[in-house]
N, C-alpha and C positions, 0 to 999 in steps of 0.2 A: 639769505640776508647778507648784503655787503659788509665787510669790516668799519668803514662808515656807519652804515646804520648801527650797528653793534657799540661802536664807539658812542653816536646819538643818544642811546639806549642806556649804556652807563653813565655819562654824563649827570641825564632827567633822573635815573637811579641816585645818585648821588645827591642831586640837589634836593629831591624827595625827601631821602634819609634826614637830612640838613635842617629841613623846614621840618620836620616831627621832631626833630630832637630839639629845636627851639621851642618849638610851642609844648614840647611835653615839661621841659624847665620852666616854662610859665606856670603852665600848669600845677605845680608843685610851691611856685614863688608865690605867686598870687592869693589874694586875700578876700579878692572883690567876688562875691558868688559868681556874679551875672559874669566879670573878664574869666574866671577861670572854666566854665562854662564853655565859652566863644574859643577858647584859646583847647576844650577838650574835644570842639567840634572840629579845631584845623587840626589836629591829632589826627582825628578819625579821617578827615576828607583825604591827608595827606600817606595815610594808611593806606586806603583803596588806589591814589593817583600809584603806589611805590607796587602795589600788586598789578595794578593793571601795563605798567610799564615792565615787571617782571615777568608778566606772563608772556611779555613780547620773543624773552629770549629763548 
């Protein structure tokens, strides 16, 4: 794997992380059953997108 790729790879890592850790603060903030729900499903999806891009390295 090029150092480009690798760098690519961190990058999606990072933004990953970023977007769970928003939605997981919702998560938490939120009142509304159904938005806290929606916002534990982008947790999760954002979970798998951060492994599947981790398993790249």
């Amino acid at each position: 794997m090029s150092s480009k790729e690798l760098l690519y790879i961190e990058d999606a890592l990072g933004h990953a992380e970023f977007l769970s850790r928003q939605c997981r603060e919702a998560v938490n903030t939120l009142t509304d059953p159904q938005l806290k729900a929606q916002a534990q499903q982008l947790v999760d999806k954002n979970r798998e997108i951060y492994g599947r891009f981790y398993a790249l390295v």
